[in-house]
Every structure is written in C-alpha cells, then in structure tokens.
C-alpha positions as CSV (number, residue, x, y, z in Angstrom):
1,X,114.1,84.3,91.4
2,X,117.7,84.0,93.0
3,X,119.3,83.9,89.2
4,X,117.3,87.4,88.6
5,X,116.8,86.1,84.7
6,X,113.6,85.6,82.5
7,X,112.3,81.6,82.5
8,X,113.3,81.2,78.7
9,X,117.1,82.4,80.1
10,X,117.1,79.8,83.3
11,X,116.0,76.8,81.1
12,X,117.9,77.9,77.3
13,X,120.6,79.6,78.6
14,X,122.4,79.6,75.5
15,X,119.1,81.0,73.5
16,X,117.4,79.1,70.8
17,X,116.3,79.9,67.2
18,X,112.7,81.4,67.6
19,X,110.2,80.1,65.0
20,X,107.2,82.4,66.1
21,X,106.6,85.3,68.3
22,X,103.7,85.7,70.5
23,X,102.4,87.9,73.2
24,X,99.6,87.8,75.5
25,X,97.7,89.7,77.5
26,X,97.5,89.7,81.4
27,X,94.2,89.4,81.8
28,X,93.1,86.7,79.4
29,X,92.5,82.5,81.0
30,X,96.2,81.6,81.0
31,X,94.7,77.8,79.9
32,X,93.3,79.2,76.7
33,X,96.5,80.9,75.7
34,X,98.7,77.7,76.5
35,X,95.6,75.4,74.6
36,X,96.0,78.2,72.0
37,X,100.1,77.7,71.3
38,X,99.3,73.7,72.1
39,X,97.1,73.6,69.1
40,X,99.6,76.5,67.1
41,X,102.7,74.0,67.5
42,X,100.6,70.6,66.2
43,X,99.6,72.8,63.1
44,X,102.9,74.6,62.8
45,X,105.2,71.3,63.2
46,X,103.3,70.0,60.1
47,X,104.1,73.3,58.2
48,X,108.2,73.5,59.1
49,X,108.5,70.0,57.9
50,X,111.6,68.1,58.1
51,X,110.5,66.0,61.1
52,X,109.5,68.7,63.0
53,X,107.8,67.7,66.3
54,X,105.4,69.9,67.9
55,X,107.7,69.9,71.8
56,X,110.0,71.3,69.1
57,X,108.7,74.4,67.3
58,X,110.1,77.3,69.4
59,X,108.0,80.8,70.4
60,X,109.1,84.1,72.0
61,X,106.6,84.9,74.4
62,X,107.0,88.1,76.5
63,X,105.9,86.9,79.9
64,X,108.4,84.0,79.8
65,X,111.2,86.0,77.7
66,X,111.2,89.2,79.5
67,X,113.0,89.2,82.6
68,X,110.1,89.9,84.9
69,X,112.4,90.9,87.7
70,X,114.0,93.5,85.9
71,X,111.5,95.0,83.3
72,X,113.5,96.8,80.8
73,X,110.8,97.9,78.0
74,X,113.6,100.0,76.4
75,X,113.3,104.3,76.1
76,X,111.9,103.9,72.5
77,X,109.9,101.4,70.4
78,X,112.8,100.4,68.6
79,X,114.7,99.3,71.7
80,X,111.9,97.4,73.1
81,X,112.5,93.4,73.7
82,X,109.2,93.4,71.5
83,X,111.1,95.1,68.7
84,X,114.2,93.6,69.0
85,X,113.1,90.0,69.1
C-alpha cells in the first residue's frame, strides 16, 4: 500500500512475458480460482515445453495486475488494462 502499485508491479517490477490472461470475478471462492490456475499451470507447463515448470508459466490476472489503489479502467474499451494487456 505505501508503494501505491498493483502486486504484479511490487514483486516484477521490471514486468514479465505473460503466457495467459485471466480474470475473475469478485464474488467467486477465491480457493477455487487459485486451485483453478494451480491445475491450468501443471497442464499448461506440459504444453509450452522446453522445460517449462509449472511456478514458471506466467498469467495476467486483473485483481493482482491492476493497481487497486488507483483504478484506471481507461475512458473506452480500447484503453482498458483489459484491452491493452
């Protein structure tokens, strides 16, 4: 909170090449949706090869990417963070 950046800013501050985007919704069991991305990243670590582990297959997720101190959702669609990423 004192930084005033999104989580995926504080920890990759530099940014990382996203292999998926997700979203999720407020009101769904937070532990399905992590269980849900858990079981995503086994599958999708098989299916970018190379080595790929699954701690390493990268996601955009709105409620860690979006700065939720400052909520900028952009005056159009097409300057959304949604759009953009």
């Amino acid at each position: 909170k004192a930084k005033g950046v999104s989580y995926s800013e504080l920890v990759n501050p530099g940014g990382l090449q996203v292999d998926y985007f997700i979203s999720h919704h407020w009101a769904e069991d937070f532990g399905e949706f992590v269980q849900s991305v858990l079981r995503h990243a086994i599958i999708a670590a098989v299916e970018l090869g190379q080595n790929v582990k699954w701690k390493d297959v990268v996601y955009w997720c709105c409620a860690f990417a979006n700065n939720q101190h400052q909520i900028e959702l952009g005056e159009t669609l097409q300057k959304s963070p949604f759009y953009l990423a």
